[in-house]
C-alpha positions as CSV (number, residue, x, y, z in Angstrom):
1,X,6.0,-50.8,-13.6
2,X,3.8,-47.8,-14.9
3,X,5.9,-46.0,-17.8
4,X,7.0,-42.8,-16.8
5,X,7.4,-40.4,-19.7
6,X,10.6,-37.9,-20.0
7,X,8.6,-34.9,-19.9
8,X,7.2,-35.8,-16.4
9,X,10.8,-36.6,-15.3
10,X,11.6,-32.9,-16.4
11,X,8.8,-31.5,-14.3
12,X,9.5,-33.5,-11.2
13,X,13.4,-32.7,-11.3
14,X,12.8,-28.8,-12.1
15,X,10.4,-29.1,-8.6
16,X,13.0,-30.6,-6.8
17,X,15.8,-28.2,-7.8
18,X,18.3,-30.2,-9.5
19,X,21.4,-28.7,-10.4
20,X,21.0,-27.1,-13.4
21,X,22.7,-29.4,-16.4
22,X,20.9,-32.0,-15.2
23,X,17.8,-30.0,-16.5
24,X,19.6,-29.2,-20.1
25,X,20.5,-32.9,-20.4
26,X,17.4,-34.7,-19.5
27,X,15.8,-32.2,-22.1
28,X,17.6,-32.7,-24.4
29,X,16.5,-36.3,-24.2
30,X,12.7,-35.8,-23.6
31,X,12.8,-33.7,-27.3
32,X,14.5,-36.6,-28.7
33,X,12.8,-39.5,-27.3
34,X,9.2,-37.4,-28.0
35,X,10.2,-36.9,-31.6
36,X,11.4,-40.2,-32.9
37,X,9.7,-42.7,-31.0
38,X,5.9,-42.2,-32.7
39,X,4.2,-45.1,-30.9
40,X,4.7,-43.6,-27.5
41,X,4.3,-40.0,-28.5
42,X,0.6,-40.2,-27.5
43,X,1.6,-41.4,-23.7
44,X,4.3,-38.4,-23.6
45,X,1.7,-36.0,-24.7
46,X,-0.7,-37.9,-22.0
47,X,1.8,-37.8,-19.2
48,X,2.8,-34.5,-20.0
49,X,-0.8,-32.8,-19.5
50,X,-0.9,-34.9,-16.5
51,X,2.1,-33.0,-15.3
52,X,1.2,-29.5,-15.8
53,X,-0.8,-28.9,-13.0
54,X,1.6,-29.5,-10.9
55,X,3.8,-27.3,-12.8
56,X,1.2,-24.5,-12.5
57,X,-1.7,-25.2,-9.5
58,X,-4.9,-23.7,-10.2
59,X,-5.3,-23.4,-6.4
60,X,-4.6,-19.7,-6.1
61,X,-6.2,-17.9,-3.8
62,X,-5.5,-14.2,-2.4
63,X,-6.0,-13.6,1.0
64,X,-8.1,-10.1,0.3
65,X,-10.0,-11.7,-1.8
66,X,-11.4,-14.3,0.6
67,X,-11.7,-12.0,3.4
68,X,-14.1,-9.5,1.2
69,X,-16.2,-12.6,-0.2
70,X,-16.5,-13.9,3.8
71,X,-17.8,-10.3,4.7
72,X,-20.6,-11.1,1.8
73,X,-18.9,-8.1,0.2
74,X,-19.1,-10.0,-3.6
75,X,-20.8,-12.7,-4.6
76,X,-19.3,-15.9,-6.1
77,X,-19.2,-14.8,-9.7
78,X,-17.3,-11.7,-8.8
79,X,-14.7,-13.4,-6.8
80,X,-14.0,-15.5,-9.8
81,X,-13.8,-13.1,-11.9
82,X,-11.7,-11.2,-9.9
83,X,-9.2,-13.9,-9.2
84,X,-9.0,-14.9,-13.0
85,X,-7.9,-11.2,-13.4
86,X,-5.2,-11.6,-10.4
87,X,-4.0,-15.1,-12.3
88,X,-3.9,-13.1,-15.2
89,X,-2.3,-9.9,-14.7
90,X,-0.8,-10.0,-10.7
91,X,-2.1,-6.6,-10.4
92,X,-2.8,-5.6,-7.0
93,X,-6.3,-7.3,-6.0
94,X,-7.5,-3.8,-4.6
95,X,-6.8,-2.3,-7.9
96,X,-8.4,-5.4,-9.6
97,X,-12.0,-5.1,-7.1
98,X,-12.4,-0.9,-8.2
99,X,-11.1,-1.5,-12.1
100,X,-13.8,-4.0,-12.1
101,X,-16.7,-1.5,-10.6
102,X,-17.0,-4.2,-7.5
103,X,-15.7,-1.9,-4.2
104,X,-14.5,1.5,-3.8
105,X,-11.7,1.9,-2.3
106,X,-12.7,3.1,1.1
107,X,-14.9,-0.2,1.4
108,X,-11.8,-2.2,1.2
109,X,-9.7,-0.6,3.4
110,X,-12.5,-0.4,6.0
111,X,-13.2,-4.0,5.7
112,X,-9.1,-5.0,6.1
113,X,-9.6,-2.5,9.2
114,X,-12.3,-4.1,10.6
115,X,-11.0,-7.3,10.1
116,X,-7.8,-6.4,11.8
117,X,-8.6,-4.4,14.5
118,X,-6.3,-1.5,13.1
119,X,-7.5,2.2,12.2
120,X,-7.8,3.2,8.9
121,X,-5.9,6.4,8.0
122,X,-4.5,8.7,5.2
123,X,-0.9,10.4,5.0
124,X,-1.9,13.4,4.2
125,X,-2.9,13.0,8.6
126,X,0.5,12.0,9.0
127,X,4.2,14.1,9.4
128,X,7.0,11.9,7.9
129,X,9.5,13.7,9.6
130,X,13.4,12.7,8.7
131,X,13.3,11.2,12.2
132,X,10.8,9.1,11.6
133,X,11.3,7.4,8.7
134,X,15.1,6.5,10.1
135,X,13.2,4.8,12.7
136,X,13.1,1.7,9.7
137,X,16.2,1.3,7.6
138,X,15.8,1.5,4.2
139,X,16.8,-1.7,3.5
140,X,13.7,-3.1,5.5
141,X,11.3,-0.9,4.9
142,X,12.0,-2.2,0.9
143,X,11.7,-5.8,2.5
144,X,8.9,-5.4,4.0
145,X,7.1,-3.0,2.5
146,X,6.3,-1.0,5.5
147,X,6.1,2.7,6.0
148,X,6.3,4.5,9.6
149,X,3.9,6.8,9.9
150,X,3.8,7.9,13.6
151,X,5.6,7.5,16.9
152,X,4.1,7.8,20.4
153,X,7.1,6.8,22.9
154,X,7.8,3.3,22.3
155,X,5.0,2.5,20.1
156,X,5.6,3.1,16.4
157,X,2.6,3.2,14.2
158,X,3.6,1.4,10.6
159,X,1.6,1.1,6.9
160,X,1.7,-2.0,5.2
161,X,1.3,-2.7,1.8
162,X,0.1,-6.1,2.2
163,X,-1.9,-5.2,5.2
164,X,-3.0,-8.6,5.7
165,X,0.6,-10.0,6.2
166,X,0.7,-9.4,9.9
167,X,3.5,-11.7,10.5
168,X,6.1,-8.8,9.1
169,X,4.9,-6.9,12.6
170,X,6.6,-9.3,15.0
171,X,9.5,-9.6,12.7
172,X,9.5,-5.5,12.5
173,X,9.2,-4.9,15.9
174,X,11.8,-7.4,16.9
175,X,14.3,-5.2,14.4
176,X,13.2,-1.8,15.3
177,X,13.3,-2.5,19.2
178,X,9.7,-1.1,19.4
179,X,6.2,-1.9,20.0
180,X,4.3,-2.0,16.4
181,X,0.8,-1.2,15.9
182,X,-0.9,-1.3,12.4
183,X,-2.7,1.3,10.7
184,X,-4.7,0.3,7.5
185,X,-3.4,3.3,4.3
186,X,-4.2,3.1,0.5
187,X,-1.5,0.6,-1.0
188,X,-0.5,2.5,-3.6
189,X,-0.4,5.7,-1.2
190,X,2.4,3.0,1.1
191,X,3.9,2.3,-1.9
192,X,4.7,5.2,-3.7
193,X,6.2,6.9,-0.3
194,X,8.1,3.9,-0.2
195,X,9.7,4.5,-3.2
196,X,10.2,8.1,-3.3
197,X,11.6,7.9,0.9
198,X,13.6,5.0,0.8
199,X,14.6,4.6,-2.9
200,X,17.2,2.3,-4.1
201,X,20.0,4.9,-4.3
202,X,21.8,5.7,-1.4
203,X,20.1,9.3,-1.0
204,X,19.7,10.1,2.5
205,X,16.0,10.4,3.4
206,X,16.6,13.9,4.5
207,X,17.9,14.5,0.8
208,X,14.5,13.1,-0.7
209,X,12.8,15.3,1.9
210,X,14.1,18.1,0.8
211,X,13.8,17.6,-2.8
212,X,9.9,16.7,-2.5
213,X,9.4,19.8,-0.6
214,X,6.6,17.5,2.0
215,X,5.4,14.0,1.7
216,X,2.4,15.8,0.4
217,X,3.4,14.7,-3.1
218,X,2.7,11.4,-2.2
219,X,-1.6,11.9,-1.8
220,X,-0.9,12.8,-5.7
């Protein structure tokens, strides 16, 4: 049978969550085996380059990413270079498309938007009333990454971060007891309120309220 070296063994056993001195042990062994057995160290070294990619896929993708380059929004040498950046960094791919002089911002929301069928708004249009915001407990809305940003009787309007991850709505609604519709804000607009209104102390939301004087700090 094909000789299968230690450090592939490693790999395949960290995928397939072994307890955890297994992983010490058979270690232990791959650095021993690689390092005193000189005629094989060139299969190890073969096998184990083999086994990275499997380790870490090149196969990233980001779903804003593809949805911008199927608008014909950038070309091909932009989305590469954008998601090299996102590989590189994890920085938010809106951030990475206007540090990189490819869309402004308003382009990219309007392009989610479109492609969800949901307005596009600011918070500075919205009232985070105390009332509101209890709507979502704070414990979810950290979850989820959602913000509530308006009611109208049993339809609550909510900000994602990661717009494009509608399957949170069902979820949401089925918490919340309400019907959810989507609304398309600035990220980093969601975000920060996020932070500041449902922080990870156990400060009441009216507390924050009052402290920030209006959620006006958050356009900022």
């Amino acid at each position: 049978s094909e000789l299968q070296s230690p450090c592939n063994l490693v790999c395949r056993l960290l995928l397939e969550k072994k307890q955890t001195n297994q992983y010490y042990c058979i270690l232990i062994f791959s650095i021993y085996i690689f390092f005193n057995d000189t005629a094989t160290t060139e299969i190890y070294t073969l096998s184990l380059h083999d086994a990275l990619p499997i380790c870490m896929p090149d196969d990233i993708s980001h779903p804003l990413l593809s949805l911008i380059k199927e608008q014909g929004l950038i070309d091909d040498l932009q989305y590469e270079e954008a998601l090299g950046e996102f590989k590189r960094t994890g920085k938010p791919m809106s951030q990475i498309l206007q540090d990189f002089g490819f869309l402004e911002l308003d382009t990219i929301l309007q392009a989610i938007g479109s492609h969800l069928g949901a307005p596009v708004i600011t918070l500075r249009e919205r009232d985070l009333t105390p009332e509101l915001l209890r709507i979502v407990p704070a414990k979810m809305a950290r979850m989820y990454q959602c913000l509530p940003v308006a009611l109208a009787d049993s339809t609550l309007q909510v900000a994602l971060v990661e717009p494009l991850n509608v399957g949170r709505i069902d979820e949401l609604s089925f918490v919340v007891k309400k019907d959810i519709q989507l609304v398309v804000v600035d990220p980093l607009q969601v975000q920060k309120a996020i932070e500041k209104f449902y922080p990870e102390e156990s400060e009441s939301v009216t507390d924050i309220l009052k402290e920030l004087g209006s959620d006006k700090e958050i356009e900022k």
